[in-house]
N, C-alpha and C positions, 0 to 999 in steps of 0.2 A: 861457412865453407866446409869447415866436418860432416856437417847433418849431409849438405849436397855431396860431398864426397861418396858417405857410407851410403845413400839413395844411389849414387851411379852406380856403386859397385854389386848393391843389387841387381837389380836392374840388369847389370854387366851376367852377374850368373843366374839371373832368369831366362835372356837370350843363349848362353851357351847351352843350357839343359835344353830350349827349345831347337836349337840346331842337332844337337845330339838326339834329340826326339824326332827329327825330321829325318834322319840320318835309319835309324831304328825303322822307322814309316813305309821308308823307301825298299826296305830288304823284305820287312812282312806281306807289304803289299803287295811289291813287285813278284814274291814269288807266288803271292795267293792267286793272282790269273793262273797259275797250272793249277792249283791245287782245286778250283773252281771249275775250271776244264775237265780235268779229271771226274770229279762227284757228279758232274754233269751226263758222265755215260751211264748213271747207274741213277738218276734221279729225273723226273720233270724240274723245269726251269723255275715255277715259281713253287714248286713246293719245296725244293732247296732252300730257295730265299726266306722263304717265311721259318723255317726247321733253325737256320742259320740266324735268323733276326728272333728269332722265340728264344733260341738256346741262349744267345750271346745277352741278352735284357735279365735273363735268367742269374746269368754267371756273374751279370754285375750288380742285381739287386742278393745275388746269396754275399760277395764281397762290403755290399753295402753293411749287412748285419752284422758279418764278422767284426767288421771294424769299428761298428757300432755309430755309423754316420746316419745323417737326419734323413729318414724315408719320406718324406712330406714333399710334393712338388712344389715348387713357385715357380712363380711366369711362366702359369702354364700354357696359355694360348699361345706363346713363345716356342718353346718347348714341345707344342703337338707341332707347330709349323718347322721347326729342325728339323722332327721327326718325319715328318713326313717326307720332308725335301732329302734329306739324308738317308732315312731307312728305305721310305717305300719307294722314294723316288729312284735315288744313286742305287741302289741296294737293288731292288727290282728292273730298272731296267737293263744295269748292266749283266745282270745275271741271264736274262735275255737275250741281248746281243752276243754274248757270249757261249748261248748254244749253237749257231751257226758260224761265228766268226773266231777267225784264230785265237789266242790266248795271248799272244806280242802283240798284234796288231788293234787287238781292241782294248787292250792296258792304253796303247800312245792315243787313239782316239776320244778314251774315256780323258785321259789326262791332257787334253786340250783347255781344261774344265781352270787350269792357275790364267789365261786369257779371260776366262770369261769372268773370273772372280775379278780381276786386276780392272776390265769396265765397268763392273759393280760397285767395285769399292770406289772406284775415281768417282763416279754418280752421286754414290748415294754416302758415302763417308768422307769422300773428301780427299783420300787418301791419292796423290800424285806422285807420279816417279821423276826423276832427274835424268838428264839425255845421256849419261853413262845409264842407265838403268835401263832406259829405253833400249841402249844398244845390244846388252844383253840377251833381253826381251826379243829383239829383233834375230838376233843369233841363233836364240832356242827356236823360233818361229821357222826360221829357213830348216832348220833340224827338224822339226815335227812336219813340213813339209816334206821333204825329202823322204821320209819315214811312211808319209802317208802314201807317195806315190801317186796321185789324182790322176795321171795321163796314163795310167793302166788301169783299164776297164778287166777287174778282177774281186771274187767275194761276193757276198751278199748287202744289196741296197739296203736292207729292212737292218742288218744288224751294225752298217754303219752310221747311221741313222738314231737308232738305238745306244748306241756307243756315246755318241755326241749330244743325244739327250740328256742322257745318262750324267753328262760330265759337267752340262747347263743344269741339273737340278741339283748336283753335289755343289754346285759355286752359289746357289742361290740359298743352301742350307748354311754355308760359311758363314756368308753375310749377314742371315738369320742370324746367327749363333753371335755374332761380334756385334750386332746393334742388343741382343740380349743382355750380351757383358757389360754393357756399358751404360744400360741402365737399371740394371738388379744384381744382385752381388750373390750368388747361386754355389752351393757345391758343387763340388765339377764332377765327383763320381755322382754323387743322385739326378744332377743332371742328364748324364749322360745316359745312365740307364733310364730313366721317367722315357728320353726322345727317342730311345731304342726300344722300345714297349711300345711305345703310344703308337711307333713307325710299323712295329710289327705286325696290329693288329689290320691294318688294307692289306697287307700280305697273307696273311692268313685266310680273309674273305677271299682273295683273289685266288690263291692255290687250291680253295675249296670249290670253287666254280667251274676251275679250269683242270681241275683232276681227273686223270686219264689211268694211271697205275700207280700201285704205289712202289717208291724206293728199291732197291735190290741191296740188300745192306750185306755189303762187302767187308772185308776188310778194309780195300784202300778207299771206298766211300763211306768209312766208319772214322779214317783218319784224315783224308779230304774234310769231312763235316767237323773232328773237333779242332784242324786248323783253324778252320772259319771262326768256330765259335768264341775261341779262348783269344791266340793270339792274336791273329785279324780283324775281327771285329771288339771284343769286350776291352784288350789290352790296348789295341790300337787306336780304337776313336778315344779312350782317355787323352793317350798322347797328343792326339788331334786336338781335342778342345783346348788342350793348354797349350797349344802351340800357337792358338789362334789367338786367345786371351794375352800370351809374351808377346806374340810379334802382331805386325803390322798385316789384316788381310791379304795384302797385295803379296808380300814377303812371304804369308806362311803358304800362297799357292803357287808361287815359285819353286819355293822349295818342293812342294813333289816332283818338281818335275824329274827326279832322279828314281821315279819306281815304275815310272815305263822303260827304262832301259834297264833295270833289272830283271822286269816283267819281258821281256824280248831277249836276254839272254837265257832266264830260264827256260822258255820255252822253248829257245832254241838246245841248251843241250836236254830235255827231260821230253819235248815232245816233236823233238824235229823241224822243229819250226825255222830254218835258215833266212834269216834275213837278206836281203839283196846287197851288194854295195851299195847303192844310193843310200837303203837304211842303214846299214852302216855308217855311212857321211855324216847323213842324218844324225844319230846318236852321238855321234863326237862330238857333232856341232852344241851338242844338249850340253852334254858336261863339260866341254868348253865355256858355253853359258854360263851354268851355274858355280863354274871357281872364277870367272870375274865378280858374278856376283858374292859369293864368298869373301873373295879376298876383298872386294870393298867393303863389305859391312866390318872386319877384321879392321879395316883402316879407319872408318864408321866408328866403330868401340871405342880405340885408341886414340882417336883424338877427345873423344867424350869422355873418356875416364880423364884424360890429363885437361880438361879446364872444368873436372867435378859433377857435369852436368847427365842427363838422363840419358841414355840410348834408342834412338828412335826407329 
């Protein structure tokens, strides 16, 4: 009963670190749509991407040295297929959708993407929610409707499209990454930088083909680029992978769903971007979602701590 005890209580503070890590996810993210937007008037779309996926592979293999962890990949057929679904996929097209399409509007688009992880995971891992869970789900759904607005024919088709591509190749990098976990036992930083390299180099061909001028290196696209590169992408997908390896797939893309509504305030105050009421509605209905589901996993914990057992 000790052993199972000191296992829950694990356990117990590997889930809070990853909520706290989700919590972190949701501000970096949510604010990196401007800061993407922004770099975008002073950059082509995929040479961003690829400058942004080189640097950030970059900052985490010089981090790898410092720290003196193993450069060596394993599972790497694993590992190029993250990368690609994560870097070139999510990484590239959103960066695209994104040159035409607002900065709020295609953060909630792109993050439709914890739906499509949550039918992936029920597929192919197995992973099922409970009809409180569902309800939530159902909650945040009418929210991201509402947000979406479908019955105004407004924006561009090619970068909605784009958006929601975007957000079906980040869910299918997830799922990559969590059938990874679970059968090879990997550093999480070597990891991460091997699938952010390997990711970066279609991007790289692609910005080479598709290059039209180069950059206008500004100030504020000098600090747009090293948001991307440090804290959004090298500091953040760490947090990601381990948020995904603590929790449940299903749970850790729920959990973003709180950096589109960051991602829609900020742009609303830093680029004008006013939401409507309905979005509005919309977004409460989100984070109304997400503290039911909060407070249940919090009731989740606490009964699992008190009869010793694991947290699921």
């Amino acid at each position: 009963m000790v052993a199972g005890s000191t296992r829950g209580r694990l356990l117990s503070r590997s889930g809070v670190l990853a909520v706290i890590g989700l919590a972190a996810l949701a501000l970096v993210w949510g604010y990196n749509w401007v800061a993407a937007k922004t770099a975008l008037s002073y950059s082509e779309p995929f040479t961003f991407a690829a400058m942004r996926a080189f640097g950030g592979a970059l900052f985490l293999f010089l981090v790898l040295l410092i720290m003196r962890r193993p450069l060596r990949p394993k599972a790497l057929a694993l590992t190029a297929l993250v990368g690609f679904l994560q870097t070139t996929g999510f990484l590239g097209l959103a960066t695209w959708a994104l040159l035409r399409g607002g900065a709020g509007k295609t953060s909630v688009l792109v993050y439709i993407m914890p739906f499509w992880l949550l039918m992936m995971a029920w597929v192919f891992l197995r992973e099922k929610l409970r009809g409180w869970q569902w309800f939530s789900v159902g909650l945040a759904l009418v929210g991201l409707f509402l947000i979406l607005s479908p019955w105004k024919v407004q924006g561009n088709i090619s970068s909605t499209c784009l958006a929601v591509a975007a957000g079906m190749s980040w869910a299918g990098s997830a799922l990559a990454a969590k059938i990874l976990h679970r059968r090879h036992s990997v550093d999480l930083l070597s990891f991460t930088a091997w699938q952010t390299l390997l990711g970066s180099v279609p991007l790289i061909i692609i910005a080479g083909l598709t290059y039209e001028t180069a950059p206008v290196w500004s100030g504020s696209f000098v600090a747009a680029l090293a948001f991307n590169i440090v804290p959004a992408l090298g500091l953040a997908l760490l947090i990601w992978f381990y948020v995904l390896r603590a929790l449940p797939a299903g749970w850790a893309g729920l959990g973003t769903l709180a950096t589109p509504v960051v991602g829609i305030a900020a742009a609303w105050i830093q680029l004008g971007e006013r939401p409507s009421p309905g979005e509005g509605v919309g977004v409460f209905l989100i984070v109304v979602a997400l503290a039911l589901l909060a407070g249940r996993e919090m009731v989740a914990a606490r009964r699992s701590r008190a009869v010793g057992g694991p947290i699921s």
